[in-house]
C-alpha positions in Angstrom: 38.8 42.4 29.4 37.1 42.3 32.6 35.7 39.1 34.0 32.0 40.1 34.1 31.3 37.2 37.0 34.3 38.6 39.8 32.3 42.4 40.1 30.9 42.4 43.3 28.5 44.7 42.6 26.7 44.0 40.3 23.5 41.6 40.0 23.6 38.3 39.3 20.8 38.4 37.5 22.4 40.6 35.0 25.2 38.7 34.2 24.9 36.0 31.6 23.3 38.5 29.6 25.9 41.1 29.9 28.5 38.3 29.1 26.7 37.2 25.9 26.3 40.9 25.1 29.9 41.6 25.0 30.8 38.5 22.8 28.9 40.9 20.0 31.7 43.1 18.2 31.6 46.4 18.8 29.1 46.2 22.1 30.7 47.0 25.5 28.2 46.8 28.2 28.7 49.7 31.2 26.3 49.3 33.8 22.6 47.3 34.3 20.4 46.7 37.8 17.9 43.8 37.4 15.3 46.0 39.1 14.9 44.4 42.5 11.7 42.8 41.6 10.2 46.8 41.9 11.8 48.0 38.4 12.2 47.3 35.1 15.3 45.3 34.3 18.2 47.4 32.4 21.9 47.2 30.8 23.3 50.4 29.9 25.8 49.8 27.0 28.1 51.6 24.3 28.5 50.5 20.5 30.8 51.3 18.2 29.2 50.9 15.2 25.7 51.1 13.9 26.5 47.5 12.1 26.9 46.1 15.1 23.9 46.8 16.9 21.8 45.1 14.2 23.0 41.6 15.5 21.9 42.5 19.1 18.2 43.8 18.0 17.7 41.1 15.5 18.4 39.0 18.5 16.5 40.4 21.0 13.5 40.7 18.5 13.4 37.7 17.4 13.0 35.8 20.0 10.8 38.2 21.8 8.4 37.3 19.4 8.9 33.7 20.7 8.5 34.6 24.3 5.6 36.7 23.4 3.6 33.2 22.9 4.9 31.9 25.7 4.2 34.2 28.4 2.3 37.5 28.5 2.9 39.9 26.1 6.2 41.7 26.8 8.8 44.0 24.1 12.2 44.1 25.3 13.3 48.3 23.8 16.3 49.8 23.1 17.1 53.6 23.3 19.8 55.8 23.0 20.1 58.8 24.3 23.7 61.5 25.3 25.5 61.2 28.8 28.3 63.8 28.5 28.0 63.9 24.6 28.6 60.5 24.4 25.7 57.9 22.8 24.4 55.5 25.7 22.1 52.8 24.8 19.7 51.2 27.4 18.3 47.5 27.0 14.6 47.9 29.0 13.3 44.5 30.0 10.5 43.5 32.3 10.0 43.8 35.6 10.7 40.3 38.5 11.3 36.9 37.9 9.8 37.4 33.9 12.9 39.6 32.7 15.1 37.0 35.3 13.9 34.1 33.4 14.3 35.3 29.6 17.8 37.3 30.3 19.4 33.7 30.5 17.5 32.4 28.2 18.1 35.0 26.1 22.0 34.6 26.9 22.3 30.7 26.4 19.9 30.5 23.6 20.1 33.6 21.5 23.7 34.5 21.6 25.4 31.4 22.0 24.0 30.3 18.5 23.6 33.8 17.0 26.5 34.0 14.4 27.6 37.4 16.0 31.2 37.1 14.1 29.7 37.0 10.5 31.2 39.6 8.7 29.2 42.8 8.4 28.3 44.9 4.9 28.5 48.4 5.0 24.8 50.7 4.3 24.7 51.9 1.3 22.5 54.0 1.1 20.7 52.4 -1.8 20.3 50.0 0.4 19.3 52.1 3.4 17.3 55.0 2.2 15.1 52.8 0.3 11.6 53.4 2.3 12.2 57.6 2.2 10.4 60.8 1.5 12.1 61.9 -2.0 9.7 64.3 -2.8 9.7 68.0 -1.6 8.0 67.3 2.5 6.1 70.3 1.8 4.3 69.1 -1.2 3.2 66.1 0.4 -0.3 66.2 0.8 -0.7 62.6 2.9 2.1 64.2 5.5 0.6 65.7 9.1 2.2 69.8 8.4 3.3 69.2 12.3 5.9 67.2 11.4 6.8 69.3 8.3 9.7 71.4 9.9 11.6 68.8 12.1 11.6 66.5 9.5 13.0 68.8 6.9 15.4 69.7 9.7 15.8 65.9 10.7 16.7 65.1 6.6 19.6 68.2 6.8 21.8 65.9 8.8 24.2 64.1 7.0 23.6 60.5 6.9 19.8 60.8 8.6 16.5 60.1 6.7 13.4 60.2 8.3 11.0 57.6 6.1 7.6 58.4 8.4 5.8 60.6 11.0 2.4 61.2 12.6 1.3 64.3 14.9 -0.6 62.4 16.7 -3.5 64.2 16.1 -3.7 65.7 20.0 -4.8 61.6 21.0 -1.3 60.0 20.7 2.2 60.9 20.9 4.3 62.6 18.4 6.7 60.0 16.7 9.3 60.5 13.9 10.7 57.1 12.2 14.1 57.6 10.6 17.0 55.8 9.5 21.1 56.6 10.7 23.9 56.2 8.1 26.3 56.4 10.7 26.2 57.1 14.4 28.8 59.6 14.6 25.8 62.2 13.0 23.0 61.2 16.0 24.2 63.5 18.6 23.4 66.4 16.7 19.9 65.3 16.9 19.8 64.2 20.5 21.6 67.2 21.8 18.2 69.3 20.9 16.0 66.8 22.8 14.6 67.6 25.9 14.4 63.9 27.8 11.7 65.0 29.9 9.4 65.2 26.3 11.2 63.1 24.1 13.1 59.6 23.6 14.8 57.9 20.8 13.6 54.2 20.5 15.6 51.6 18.0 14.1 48.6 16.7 15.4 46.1 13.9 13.8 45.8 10.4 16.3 43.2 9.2 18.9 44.6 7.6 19.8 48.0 9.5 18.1 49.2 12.8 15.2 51.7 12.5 15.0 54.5 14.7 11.6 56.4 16.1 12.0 59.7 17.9 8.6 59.6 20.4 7.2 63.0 21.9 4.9 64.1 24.0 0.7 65.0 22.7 -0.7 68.0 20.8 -0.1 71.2 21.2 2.9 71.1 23.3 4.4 68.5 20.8 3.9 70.8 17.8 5.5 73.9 19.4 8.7 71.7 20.9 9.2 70.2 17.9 9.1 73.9 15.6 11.6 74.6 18.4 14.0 72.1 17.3 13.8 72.1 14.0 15.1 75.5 14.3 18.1 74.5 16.7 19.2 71.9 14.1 18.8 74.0 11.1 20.8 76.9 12.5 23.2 74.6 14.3 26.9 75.5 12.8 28.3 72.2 13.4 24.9 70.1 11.7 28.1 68.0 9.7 30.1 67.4 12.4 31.1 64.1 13.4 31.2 63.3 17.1 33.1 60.9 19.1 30.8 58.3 20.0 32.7 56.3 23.0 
């Protein structure tokens, strides 16, 4: 394993938190840039396993909260989008000495105690499908019909359920919240999504992470998104399972 603290690159203010990242199993940091006091402060990072990212956003949220009384209101995100057909997954901190400060906190405090080596449980998905639509999406009478079609499309995946939506109603953005079985199924989502318009956001509800697929507003949402629930409906390979590092 390469010592994190003999690259001579790479920030120092990056690197107690990359270093507590990688203790997590199945995390392997790849790049981050502290922002220069101009941008926000980011790790780039690869995971190989869905269980495994849990411990990192329980983490993170957690004790966000905590920092969120402390200082000004600030949510540290995580998304994950394709480079090359891999999965990438972005940390998104602050910007300046705020994101400085609570990257070694976050480090000394969160992962140092965090018991990243207990041993994980498989999702079930009894156990992970629990909040879901199992009714027929188009006899839904509470649902927006603007998310109708992707979400159908979204639910022929194997191993993806979406659980909620909103249109947005032409005032706020498009958003899709669903749950992933297993990661090697997610690139046949993100390989539809236009990253201009779109962005995958993951957040922790405990247990397993929750996803939330955010779009652009209104009319433009509701044709892109008729768009690709066509893609991944007529997509030949909608069961394959991709190589994720």
């Amino acid at each position: 394993m390469i010592d994190i603290r003999k690259i001579k690159d790479m920030d120092p203010e990056c690197i107690d938190l990359c270093i507590a990242m990688n203790k997590i199993p199945g995390i392997q940091t790849i790049k981050s840039c502290c922002g220069h006091d101009k941008k926000n402060y980011i790790i780039y990072f690869i995971v190989q396993d869905i269980r495994y990212l849990s411990h990192l956003l329980e983490a993170m949220t957690a004790y966000s909260y905590c920092w969120f009384w402390l200082t000004k209101p600030y949510r540290w995100t995580t998304y994950v989008h394709l480079v090359n057909n891999k999965l990438q997954f972005c940390l998104v901190g602050p910007v300046g000495k705020e994101a400085y400060e609570w990257s070694k906190y976050a480090a000394k405090e969160i992962f140092s105690n965090f018991d990243i080596m207990r041993r994980i449980k498989p999702i079930k998905p009894e156990q992970a499908w629990h909040l879901t639509t199992t009714t027929d999406l188009r006899e839904d009478s509470w649902m927006d019909k603007e998310c109708i079609d992707l979400c159908i499309a979204m639910n022929k995946i194997p191993g993806i359920q979406t659980y909620e939506s909103c249109c947005g109603h032409g005032k706020n953005p498009y958003n899709i919240y669903f749950l992933v079985q297993d990661l090697v199924y997610l690139p046949t989502l993100l390989k539809y999504l236009n990253k201009k318009y779109w962005t995958v956001q993951i957040r922790s509800s405990g247990e397993f992470p929750e996803f939330e697929l955010n779009g652009p507003k209104g009319e433009n949402a509701y044709k892109l998104s008729k768009e690709i629930a066509d893609l991944i409906s007529n997509d030949p390979d909608i069961t394959k399972k991709y190589e994720i590092l």
